[in-house]
N, CA, C and O atoms as a printed pandas DataFrame, in Angstrom:
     atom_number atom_name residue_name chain_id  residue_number  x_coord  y_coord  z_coord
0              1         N          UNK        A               1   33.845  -26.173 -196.661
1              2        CA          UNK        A               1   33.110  -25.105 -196.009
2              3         C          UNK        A               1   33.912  -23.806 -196.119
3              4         O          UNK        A               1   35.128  -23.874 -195.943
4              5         N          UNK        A               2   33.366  -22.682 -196.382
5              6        CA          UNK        A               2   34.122  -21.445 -196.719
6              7         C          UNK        A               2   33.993  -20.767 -195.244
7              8         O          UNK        A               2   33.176  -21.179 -194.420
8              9         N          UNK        A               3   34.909  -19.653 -194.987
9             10        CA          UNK        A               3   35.233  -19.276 -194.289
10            11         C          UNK        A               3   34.450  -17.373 -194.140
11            12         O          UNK        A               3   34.946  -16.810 -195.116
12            13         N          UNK        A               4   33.903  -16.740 -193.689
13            14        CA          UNK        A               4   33.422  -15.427 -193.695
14            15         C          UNK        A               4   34.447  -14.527 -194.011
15            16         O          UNK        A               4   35.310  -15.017 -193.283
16            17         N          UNK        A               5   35.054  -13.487 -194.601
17            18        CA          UNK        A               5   35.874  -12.498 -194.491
18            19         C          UNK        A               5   34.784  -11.255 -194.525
19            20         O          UNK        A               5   33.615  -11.150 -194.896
20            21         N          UNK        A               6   35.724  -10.409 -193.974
21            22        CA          UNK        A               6   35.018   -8.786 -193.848
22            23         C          UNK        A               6   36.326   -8.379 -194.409
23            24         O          UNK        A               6   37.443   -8.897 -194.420
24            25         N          UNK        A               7   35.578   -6.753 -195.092
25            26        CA          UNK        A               7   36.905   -6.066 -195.864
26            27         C          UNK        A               7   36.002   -4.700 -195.450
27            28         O          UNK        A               7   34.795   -4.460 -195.413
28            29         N          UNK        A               8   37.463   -3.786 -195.100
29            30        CA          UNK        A               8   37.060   -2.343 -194.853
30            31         C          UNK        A               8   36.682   -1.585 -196.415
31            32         O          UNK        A               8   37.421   -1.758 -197.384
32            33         N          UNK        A               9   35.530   -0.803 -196.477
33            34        CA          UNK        A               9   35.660   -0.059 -197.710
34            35         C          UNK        A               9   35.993    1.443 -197.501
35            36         O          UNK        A               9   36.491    1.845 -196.449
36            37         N          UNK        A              10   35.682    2.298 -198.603
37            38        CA          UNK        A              10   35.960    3.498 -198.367
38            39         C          UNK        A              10   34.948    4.114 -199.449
39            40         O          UNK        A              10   35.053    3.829 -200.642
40            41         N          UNK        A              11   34.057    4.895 -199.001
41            42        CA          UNK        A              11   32.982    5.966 -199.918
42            43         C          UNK        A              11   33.437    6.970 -199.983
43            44         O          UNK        A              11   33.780    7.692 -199.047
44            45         N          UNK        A              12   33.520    7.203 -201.303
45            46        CA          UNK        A              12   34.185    8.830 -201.150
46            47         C          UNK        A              12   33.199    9.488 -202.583
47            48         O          UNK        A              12   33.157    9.144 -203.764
48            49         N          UNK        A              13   32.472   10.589 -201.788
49            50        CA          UNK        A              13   31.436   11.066 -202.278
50            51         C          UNK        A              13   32.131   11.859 -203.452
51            52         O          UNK        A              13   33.238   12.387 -203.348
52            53         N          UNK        A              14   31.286   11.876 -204.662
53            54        CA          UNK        A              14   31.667   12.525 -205.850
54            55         C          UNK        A              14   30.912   13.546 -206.401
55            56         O          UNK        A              14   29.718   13.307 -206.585
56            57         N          UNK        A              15   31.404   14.769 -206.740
57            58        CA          UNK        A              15   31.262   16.440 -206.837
58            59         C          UNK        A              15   29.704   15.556 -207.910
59            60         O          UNK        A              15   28.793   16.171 -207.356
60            61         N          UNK        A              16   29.357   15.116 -208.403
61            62        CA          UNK        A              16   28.242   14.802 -209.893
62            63         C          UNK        A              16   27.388   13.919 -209.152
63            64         O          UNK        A              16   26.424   13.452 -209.757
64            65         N          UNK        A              17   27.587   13.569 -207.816
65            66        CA          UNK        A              17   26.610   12.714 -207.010
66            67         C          UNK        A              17   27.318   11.037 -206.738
67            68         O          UNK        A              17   28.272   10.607 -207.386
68            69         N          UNK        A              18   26.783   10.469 -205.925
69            70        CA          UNK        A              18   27.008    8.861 -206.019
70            71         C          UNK        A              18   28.436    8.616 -205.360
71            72         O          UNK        A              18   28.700    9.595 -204.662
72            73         N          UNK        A              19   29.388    7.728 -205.327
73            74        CA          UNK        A              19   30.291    7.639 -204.358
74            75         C          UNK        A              19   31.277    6.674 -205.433
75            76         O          UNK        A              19   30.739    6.272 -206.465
76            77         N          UNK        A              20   32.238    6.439 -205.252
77            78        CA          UNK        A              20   33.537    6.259 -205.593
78            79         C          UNK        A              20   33.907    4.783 -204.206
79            80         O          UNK        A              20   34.241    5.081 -203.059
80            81         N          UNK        A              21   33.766    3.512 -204.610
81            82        CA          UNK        A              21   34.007    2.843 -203.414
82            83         C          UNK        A              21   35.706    2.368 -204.252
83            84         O          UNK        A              21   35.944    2.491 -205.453
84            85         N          UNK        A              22   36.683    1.823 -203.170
85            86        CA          UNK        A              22   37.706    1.857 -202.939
86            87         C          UNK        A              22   37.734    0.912 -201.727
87            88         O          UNK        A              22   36.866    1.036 -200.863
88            89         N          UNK        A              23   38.985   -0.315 -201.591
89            90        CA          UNK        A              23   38.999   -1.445 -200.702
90            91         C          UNK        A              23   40.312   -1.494 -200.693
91            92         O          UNK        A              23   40.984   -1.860 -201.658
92            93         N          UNK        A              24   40.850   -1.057 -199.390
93            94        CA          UNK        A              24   42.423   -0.742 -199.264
94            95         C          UNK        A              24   43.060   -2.296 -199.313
95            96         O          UNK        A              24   44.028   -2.641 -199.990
96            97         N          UNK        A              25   42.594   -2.790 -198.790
97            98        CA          UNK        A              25   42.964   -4.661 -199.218
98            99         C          UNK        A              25   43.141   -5.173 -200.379
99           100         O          UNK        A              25   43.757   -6.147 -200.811
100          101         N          UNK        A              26   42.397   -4.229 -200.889
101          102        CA          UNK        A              26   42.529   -4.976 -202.469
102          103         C          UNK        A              26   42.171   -4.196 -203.665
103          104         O          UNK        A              26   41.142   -3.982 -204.306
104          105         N          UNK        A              27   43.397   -3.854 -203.720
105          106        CA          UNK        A              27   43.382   -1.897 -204.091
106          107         C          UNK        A              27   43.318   -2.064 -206.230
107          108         O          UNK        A              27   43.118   -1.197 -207.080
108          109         N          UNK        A              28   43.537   -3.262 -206.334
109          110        CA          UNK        A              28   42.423   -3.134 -207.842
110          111         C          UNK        A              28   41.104   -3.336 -208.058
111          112         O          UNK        A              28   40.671   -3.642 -209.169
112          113         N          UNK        A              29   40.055   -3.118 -206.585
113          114        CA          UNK        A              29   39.137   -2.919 -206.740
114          115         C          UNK        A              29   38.654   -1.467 -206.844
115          116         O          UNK        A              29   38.814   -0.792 -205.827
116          117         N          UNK        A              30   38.052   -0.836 -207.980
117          118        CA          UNK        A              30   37.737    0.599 -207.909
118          119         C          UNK        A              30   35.996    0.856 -208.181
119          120         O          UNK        A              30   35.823    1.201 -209.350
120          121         N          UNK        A              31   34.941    0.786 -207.544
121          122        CA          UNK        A              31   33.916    0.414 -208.336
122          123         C          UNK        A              31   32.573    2.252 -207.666
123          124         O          UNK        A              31   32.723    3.099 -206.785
124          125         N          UNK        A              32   31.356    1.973 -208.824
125          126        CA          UNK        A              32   30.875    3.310 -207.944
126          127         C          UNK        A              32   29.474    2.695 -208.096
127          128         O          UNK        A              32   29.079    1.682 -208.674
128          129         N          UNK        A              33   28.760    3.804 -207.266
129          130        CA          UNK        A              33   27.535    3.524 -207.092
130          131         C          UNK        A              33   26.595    4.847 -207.159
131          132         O          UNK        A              33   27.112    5.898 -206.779
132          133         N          UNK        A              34   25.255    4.870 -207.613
133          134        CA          UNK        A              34   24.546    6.130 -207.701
134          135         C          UNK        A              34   24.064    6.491 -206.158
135          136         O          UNK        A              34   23.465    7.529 -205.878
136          137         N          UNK        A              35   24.299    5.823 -205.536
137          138        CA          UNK        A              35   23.712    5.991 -203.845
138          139         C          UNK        A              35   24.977    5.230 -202.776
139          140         O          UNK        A              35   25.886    4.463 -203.095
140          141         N          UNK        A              36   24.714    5.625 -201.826
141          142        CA          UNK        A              36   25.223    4.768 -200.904
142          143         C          UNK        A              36   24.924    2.825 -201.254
143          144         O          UNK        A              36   25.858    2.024 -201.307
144          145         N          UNK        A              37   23.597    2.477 -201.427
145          146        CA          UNK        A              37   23.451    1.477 -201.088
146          147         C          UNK        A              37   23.971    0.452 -202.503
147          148         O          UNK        A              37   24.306   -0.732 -202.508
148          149         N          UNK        A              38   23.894    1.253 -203.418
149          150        CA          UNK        A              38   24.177    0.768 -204.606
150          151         C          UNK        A              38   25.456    0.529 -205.028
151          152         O          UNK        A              38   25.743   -0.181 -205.991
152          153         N          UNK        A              39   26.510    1.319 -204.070
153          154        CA          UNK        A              39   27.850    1.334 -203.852
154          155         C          UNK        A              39   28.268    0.318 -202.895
155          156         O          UNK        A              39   29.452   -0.016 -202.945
156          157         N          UNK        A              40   27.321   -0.372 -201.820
157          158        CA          UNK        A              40   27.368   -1.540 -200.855
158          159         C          UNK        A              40   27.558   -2.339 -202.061
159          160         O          UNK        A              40   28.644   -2.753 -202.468
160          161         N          UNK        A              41   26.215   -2.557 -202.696
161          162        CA          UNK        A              41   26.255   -3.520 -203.240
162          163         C          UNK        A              41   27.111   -4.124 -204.459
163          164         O          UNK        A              41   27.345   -5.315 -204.661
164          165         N          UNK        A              42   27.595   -2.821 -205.360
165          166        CA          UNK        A              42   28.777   -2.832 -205.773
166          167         C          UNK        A              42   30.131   -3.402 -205.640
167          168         O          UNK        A              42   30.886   -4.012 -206.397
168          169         N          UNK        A              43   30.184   -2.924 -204.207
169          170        CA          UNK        A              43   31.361   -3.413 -203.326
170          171         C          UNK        A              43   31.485   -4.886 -203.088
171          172         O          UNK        A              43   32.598   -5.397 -203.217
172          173         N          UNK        A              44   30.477   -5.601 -202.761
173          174        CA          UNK        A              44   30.446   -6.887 -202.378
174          175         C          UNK        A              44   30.624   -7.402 -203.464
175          176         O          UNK        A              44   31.579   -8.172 -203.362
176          177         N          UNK        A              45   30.092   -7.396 -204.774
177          178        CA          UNK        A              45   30.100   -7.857 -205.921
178          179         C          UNK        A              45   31.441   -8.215 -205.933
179          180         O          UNK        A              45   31.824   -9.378 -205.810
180          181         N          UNK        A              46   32.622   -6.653 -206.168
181          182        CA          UNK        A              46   33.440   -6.592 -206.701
182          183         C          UNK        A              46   34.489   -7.533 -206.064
183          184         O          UNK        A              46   35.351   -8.170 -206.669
184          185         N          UNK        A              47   34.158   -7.493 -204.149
185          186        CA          UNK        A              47   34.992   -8.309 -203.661
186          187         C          UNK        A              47   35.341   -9.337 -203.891
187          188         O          UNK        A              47   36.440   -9.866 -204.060
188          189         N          UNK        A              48   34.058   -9.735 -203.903
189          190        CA          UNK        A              48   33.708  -11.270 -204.073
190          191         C          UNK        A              48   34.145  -11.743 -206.106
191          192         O          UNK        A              48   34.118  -12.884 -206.568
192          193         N          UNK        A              49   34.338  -11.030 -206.537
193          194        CA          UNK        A              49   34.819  -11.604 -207.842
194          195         C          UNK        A              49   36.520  -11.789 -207.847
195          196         O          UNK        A              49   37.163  -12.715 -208.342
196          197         N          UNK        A              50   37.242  -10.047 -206.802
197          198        CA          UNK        A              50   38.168  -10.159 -207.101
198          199         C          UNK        A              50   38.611  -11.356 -205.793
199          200         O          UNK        A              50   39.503  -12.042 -206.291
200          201         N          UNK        A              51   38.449  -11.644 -204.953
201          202        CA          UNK        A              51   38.603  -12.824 -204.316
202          203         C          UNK        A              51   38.636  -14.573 -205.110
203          204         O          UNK        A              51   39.417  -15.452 -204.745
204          205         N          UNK        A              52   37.690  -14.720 -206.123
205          206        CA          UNK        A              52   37.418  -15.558 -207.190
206          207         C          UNK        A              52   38.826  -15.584 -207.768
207          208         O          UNK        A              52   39.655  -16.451 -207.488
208          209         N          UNK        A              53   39.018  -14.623 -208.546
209          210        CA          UNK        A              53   40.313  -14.493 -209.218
210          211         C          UNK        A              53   41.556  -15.053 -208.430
211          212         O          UNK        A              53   42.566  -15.637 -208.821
212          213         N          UNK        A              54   41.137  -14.682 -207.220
213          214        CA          UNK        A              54   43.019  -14.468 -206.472
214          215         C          UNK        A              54   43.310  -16.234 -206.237
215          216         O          UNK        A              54   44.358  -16.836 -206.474
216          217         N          UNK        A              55   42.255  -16.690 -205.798
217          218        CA          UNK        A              55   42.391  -18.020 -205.487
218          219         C          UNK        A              55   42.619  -19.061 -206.772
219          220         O          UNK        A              55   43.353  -20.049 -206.800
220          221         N          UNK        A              56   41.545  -18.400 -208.089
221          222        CA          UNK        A              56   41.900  -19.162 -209.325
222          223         C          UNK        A              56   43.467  -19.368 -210.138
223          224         O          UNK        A              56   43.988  -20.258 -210.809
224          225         N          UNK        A              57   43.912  -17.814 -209.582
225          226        CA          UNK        A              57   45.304  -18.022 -209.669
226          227         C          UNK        A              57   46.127  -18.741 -209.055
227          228         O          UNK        A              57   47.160  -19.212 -209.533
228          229         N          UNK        A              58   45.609  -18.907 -207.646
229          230        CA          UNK        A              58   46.332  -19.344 -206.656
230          231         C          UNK        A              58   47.492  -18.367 -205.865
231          232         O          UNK        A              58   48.634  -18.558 -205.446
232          233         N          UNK        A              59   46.453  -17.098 -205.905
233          234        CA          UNK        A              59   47.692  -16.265 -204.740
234          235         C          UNK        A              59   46.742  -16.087 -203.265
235          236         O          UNK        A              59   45.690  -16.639 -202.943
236          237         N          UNK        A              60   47.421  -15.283 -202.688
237          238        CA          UNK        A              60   47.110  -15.745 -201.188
238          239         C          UNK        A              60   45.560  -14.722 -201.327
239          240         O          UNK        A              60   45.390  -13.872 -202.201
240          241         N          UNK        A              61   44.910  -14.953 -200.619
241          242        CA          UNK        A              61   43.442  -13.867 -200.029
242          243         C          UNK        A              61   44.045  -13.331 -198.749
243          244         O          UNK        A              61   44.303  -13.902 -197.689
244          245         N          UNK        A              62   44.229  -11.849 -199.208
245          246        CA          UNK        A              62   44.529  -10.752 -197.979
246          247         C          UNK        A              62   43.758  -10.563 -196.882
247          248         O          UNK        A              62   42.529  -10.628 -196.890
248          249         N          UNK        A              63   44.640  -10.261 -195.649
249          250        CA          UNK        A              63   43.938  -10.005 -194.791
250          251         C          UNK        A              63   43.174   -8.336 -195.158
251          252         O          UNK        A              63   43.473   -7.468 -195.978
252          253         N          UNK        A              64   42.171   -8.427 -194.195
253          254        CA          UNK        A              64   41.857   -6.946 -194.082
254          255         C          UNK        A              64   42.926   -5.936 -194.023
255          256         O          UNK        A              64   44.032   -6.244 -193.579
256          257         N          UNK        A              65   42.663   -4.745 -194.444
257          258        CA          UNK        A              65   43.613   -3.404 -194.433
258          259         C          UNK        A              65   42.486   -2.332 -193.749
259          260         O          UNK        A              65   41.481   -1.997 -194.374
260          261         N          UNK        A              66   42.803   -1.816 -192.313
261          262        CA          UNK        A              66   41.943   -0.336 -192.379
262          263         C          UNK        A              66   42.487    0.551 -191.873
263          264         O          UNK        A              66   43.060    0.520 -190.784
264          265         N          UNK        A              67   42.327    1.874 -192.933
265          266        CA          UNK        A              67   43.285    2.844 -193.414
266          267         C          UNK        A              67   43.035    3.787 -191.494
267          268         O          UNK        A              67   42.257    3.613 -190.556
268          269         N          UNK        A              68   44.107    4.663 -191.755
269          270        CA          UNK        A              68   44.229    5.302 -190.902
270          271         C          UNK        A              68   43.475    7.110 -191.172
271          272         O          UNK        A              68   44.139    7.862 -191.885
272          273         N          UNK        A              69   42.469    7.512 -190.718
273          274        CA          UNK        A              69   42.446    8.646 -191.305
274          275         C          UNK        A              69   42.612   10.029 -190.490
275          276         O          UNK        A              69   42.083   10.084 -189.379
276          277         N          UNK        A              70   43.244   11.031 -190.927
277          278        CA          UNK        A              70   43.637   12.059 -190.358
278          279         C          UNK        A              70   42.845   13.295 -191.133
279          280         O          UNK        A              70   42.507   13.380 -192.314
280          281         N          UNK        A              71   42.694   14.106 -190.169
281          282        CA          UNK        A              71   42.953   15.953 -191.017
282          283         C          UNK        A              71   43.911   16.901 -190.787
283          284         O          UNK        A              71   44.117   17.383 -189.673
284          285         N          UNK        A              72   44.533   17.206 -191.823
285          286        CA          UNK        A              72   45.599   18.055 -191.247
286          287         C          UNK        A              72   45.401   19.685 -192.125
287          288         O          UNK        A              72   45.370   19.935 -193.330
288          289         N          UNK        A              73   45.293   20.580 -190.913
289          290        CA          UNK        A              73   44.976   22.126 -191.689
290          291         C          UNK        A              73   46.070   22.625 -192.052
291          292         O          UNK        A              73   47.094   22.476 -191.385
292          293         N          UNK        A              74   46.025   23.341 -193.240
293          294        CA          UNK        A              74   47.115   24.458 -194.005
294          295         C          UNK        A              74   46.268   25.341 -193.913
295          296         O          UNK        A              74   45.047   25.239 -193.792
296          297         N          UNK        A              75   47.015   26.368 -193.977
297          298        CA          UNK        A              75   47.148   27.613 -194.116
298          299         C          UNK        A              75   46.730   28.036 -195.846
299          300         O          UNK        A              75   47.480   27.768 -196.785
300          301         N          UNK        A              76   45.634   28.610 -195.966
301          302        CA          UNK        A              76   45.242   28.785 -197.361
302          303         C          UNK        A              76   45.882   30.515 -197.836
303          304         O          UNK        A              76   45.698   30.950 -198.973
């Protein structure tokens, strides 16, 4: 019986449209999407393959990572 994991992502919208997803857990995942939802679905894909891999190798499956985010102003 498999076990559920959740993984934090990160959308980061791109100047040409569509989003840039990024998974601080498992930071050779880099994948994009033309929409938000297409970037969900992206994401899960990608998890779920690079999860495949980690175990076929036999290295450990990471816990979650969620990033800390700040703004910090300069002076332009």
């Amino acid at each position: 019986m498999s076990r559920e994991l959740s993984y934090t992502i990160q959308l980061r919208p791109e100047p040409e449209g569509g989003f840039t997803v990024l998974v601080p857990a498992l930071p050779e995942i880099v994948t994009y999407g033309v929409d938000e939802d297409e970037a969900l679905r992206m994401a899960h894909e990608a998890i779920e393959l690079a999860l495949e891999v980690r175990r076929d190798d036999g290295e450990d499956i990471p816990a979650d990572i969620v990033p800390l985010t700040r703004t910090i102003s300069i002076a332009a």
